[in-house]
Each structure stands twice: as structure tokens, then as C-alpha cells.
C-alpha positions as CSV (number, residue, x, y, z in Angstrom):
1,X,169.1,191.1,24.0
2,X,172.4,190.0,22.5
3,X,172.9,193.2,22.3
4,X,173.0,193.7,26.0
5,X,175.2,190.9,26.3
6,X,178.0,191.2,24.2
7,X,178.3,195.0,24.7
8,X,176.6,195.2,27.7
9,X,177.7,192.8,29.9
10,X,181.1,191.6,28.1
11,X,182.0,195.2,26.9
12,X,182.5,194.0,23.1
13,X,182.9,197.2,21.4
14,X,181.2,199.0,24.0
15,X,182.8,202.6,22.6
16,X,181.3,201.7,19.6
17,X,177.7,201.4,20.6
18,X,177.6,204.1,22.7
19,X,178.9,206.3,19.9
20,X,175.6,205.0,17.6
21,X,173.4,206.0,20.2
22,X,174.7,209.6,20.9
23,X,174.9,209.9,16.9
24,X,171.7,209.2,16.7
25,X,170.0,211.3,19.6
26,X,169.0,208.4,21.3
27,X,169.0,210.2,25.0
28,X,166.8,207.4,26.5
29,X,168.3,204.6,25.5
30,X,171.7,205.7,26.3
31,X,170.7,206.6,29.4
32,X,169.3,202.8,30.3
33,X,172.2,201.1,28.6
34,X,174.6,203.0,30.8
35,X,173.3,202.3,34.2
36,X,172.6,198.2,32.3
37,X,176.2,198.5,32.1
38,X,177.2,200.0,35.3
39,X,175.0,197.1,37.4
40,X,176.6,194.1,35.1
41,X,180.0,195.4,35.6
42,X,179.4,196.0,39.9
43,X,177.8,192.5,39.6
44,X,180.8,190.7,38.0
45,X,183.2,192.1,39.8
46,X,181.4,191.3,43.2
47,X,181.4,187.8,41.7
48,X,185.5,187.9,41.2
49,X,186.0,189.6,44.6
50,X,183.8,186.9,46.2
51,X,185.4,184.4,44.5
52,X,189.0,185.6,45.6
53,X,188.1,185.8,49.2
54,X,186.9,182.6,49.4
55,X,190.0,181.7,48.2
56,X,192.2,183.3,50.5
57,X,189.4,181.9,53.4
58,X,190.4,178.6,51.6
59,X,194.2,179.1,52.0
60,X,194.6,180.4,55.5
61,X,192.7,178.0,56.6
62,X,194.9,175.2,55.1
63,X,197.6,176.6,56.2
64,X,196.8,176.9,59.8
65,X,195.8,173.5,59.8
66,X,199.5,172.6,57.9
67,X,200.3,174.8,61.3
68,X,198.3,173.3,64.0
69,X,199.5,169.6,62.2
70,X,203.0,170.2,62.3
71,X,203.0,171.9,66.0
72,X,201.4,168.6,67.2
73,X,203.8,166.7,65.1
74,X,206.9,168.0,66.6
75,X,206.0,168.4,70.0
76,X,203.4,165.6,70.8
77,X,204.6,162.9,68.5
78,X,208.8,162.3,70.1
79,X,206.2,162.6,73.4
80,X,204.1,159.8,72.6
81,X,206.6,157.6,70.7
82,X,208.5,158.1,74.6
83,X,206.0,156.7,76.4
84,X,205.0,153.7,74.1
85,X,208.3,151.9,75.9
86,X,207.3,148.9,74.0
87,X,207.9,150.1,70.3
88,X,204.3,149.0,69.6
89,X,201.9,152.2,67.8
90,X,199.6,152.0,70.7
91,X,198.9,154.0,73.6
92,X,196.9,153.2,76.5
93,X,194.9,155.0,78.8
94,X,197.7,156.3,81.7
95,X,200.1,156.3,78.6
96,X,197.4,159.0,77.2
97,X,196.8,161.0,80.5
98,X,200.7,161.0,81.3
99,X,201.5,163.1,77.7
100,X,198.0,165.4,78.6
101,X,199.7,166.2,82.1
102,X,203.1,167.3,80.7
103,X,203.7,170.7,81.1
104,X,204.5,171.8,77.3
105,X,201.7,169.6,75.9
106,X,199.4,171.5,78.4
107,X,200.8,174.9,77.3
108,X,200.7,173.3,73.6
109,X,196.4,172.4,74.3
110,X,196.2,175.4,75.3
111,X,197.9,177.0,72.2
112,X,195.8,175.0,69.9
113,X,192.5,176.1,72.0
114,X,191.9,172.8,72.8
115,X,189.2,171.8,75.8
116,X,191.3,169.9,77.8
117,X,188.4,168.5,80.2
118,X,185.8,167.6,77.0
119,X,189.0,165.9,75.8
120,X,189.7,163.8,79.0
121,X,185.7,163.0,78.9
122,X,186.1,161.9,75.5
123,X,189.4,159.6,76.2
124,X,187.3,158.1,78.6
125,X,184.5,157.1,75.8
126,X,187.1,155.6,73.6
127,X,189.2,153.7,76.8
128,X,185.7,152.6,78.0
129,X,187.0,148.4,77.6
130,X,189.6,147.1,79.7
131,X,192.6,146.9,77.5
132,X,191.4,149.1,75.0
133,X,194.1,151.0,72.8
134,X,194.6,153.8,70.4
135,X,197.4,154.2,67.8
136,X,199.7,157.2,68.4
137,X,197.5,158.5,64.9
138,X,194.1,157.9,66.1
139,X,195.4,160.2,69.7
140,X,197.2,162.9,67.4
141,X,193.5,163.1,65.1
142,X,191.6,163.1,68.3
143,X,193.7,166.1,69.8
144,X,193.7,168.1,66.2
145,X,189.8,167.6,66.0
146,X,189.5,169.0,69.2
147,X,191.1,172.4,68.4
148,X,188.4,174.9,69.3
149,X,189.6,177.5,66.2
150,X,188.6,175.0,63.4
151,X,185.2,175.2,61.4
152,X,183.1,172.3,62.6
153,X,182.3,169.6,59.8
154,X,178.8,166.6,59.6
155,X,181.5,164.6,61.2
156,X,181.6,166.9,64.3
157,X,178.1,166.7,64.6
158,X,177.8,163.0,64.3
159,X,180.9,162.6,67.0
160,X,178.5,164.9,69.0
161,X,175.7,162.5,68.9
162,X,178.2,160.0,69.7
163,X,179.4,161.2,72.9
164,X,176.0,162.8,73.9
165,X,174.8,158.8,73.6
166,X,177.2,157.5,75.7
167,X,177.8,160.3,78.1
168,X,173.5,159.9,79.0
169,X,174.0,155.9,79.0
170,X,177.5,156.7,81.7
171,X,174.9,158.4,83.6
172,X,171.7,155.7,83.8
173,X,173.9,153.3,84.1
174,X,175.0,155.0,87.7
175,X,171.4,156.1,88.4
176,X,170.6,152.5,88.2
177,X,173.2,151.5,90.2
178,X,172.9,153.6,92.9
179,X,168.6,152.4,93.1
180,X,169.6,148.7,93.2
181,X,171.9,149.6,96.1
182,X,168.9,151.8,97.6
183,X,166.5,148.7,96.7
184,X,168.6,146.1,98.1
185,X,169.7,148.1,101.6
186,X,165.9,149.0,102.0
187,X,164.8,145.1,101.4
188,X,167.4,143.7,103.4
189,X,166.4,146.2,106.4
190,X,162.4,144.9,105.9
191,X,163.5,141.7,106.1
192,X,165.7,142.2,109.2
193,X,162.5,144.0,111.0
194,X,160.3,140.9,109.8
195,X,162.4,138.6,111.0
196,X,162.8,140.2,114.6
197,X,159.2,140.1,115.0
198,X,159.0,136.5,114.5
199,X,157.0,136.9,111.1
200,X,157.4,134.3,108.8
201,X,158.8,134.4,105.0
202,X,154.9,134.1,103.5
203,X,154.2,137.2,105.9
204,X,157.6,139.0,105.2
205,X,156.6,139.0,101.3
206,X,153.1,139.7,101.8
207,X,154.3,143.1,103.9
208,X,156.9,144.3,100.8
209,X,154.2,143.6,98.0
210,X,151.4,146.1,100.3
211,X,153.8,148.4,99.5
212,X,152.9,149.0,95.7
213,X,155.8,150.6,94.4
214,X,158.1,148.7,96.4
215,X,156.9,145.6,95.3
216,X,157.4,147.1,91.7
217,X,161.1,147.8,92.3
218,X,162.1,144.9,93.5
219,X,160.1,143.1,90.8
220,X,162.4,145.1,88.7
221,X,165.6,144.6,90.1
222,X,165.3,140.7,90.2
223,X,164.6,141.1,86.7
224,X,167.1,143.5,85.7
């Protein structure tokens, strides 16, 4: 075993050994030790190649992020220091969609492979409160994360998550909306027919609760 190791595998004195064994007619086991040899030495140096490609992987990638970085630093940054008039950091909402409409930071998206409508739906997540701002770092991060050529990291996911959440609670929220409108314009025409026909209030409520599911929605709406 340490044989195969040393000579084998680290090529101590491999001339040496192999020498011995044709000296000593040893056909067989020169045979094994050879192809030994010949699968350790393919083995390590499929190791060092893998090794060296992930590290040239490793590199390109930093460097067109470095890229991507200083493209967005030098076009988007004098940009957005423009339209913050008031010297402040912070950029609001028609600040934000002013820069995203210029021509060469569309053509600059665009460069950077960067979904411009996923980034106007996400803008609208993070301006969701009235007066809500973002530093000129928090909108240059957001653009650079959005860069459709970059490998996507747990953070990615989790920002996913994030936006699936409130893009699902964006749309309830309208759905529910829209029904108490619904509910209201379809009590509000009962009551008007009740009330031409002379019926009383008792009579009025005892008509919308024979209706089972109508009662039910509008027992949920006064709640809600």
C-alpha cells in the first residue's frame, strides 16, 4: 500500500520500481502498477484542471460584475445624484421612474439584460407607503440584482418569496375590493326595490337573509 502511494500515486522514484519489477520478471505486477499509475495520474490531473477552471469561472465572473458595477456607476449614478435636486441620498418614486425612462439608462437596462417591467413591479413593492424612499445605493443594488446574466444566490430566492407574497396580497386586496363594491351596489339596489314596494326595514332584511349566500356576504363585509 505505501508502496502504491509514494511511487504510485506521487511518482517517488517511480523509474526505480519499475526497473525491480522488470529485473525481476514480474510481468503481472508491472502490468497492474502501470495502468495503477496511469488512473492516479488522469485522476490528479482532472482534479488540477477542475480546480483551474473553477478558478477562471471565479474570475470572469468578478470581473464582469467589477464591469456591470462600474457601467452603472458612471452612467446611472451623475443620473440619479441629478434628480435628487435636494442634495439628500434619497430618491423617490417619480425620481426613480424619471432615471428608468431616460433613453441611455434604457439602452444601459437593456445592456445589463435587466427586465425592465419585473423591475417597475418591484419599485412598486418597495414605494408601496406614501413617502416612502430609497437611497441612491439601495436603487443602484436593486438595478445590479436585477441583471438577468448573474448566477442567482438563497437571497434571490428569498426576494422571490418576497415579491410572490406581496404581489398575491396586491391582487386579494383588489379582488376584495372590487366584491365589496359588487356587495354594496347589489344591497343598495335590494333595498331601493324594497322600499318602492312599500316593504318595511324588518321585511327588507328578512328578503336579503332568504338569500343564503347573500346574507353571508354582507355578514362579511360589515365585518370586514
Amino acid at each position: 500500500m505505501l508502496t502504491l502511494v509514494l511511487h504510485g500515486i506521487f511518482l517517488d522514484d517511480l523509474g526505480e520500481v519499475i526497473r525491480s519489477l522488470l529485473d525481476g520478471s514480474h510481468s503481472i505486477p508491472l502490468v497492474f502498477f502501470s495502468l495503477f499509475v496511469f488512473i492516479s495520474a488522469a485522476m490528479v490531473m482532472n482534479m488540477l484542471i477542475g480546480i483551474l477552471c473553477e478558478t477562471v469561472r471565479q474570475l470572469t465572473s468578478a470581473e464582469k460584475e467589477n464591469a456591470a458595477r462600474a457601467q452603472v456607476r458612471n452612467k446611472l449614478l451623475s443620473l440619479l445624484k441629478v434628480y435628487d435636486g435636494d442634495g439628500s441620498g434619497d430618491i423617490t418614486k417619480d425620481q426613480l421612474l424619471g432615471v428608468i425612462t431616460d433613453p441611455d439608462v434604457a439602452a444601459l437596462l437593456q445592456e445589463l439584460q435587466v427586465d425592465i417591467p419585473h423591475l417597475l413591479q418591484w419599485q412598486d413593492m418597495l414605494y408601496e407607503g406614501d413617502g416612502q424612499v430609497l437611497s441612491i445605493s439601495q436603487v443602484m443594488n436593486m438595478i445590479l440584482d436585477h441583471r438577468g446574466d448573474r448566477s442567482s444566490t438563497m437571497q434571490d430566492v428569498v426576494n422571490g418569496h418576497t415579491f410572490t407574497r406581496w404581489a398575491i396580497g396586491q391582487q386579494l386586496d383588489s379582488q376584495t375590493a372590487s366584491l365589496k363594491e359588487y356587495m354594496e351596489e347589489l344591497l343598495g339596489n335590494a333595498a331601493w326595490r324594497a322600499h318602492s314596494t312599500g316593504q318595511s326595514r324588518q321585511v327588507q332584511l328578512e328578503a336579503a337573509a332568504s338569500n343564503k349566500l347573500l346574507y353571508s356576504l354582507s355578514s362579511w363585509m360589515q365585518k370586514s
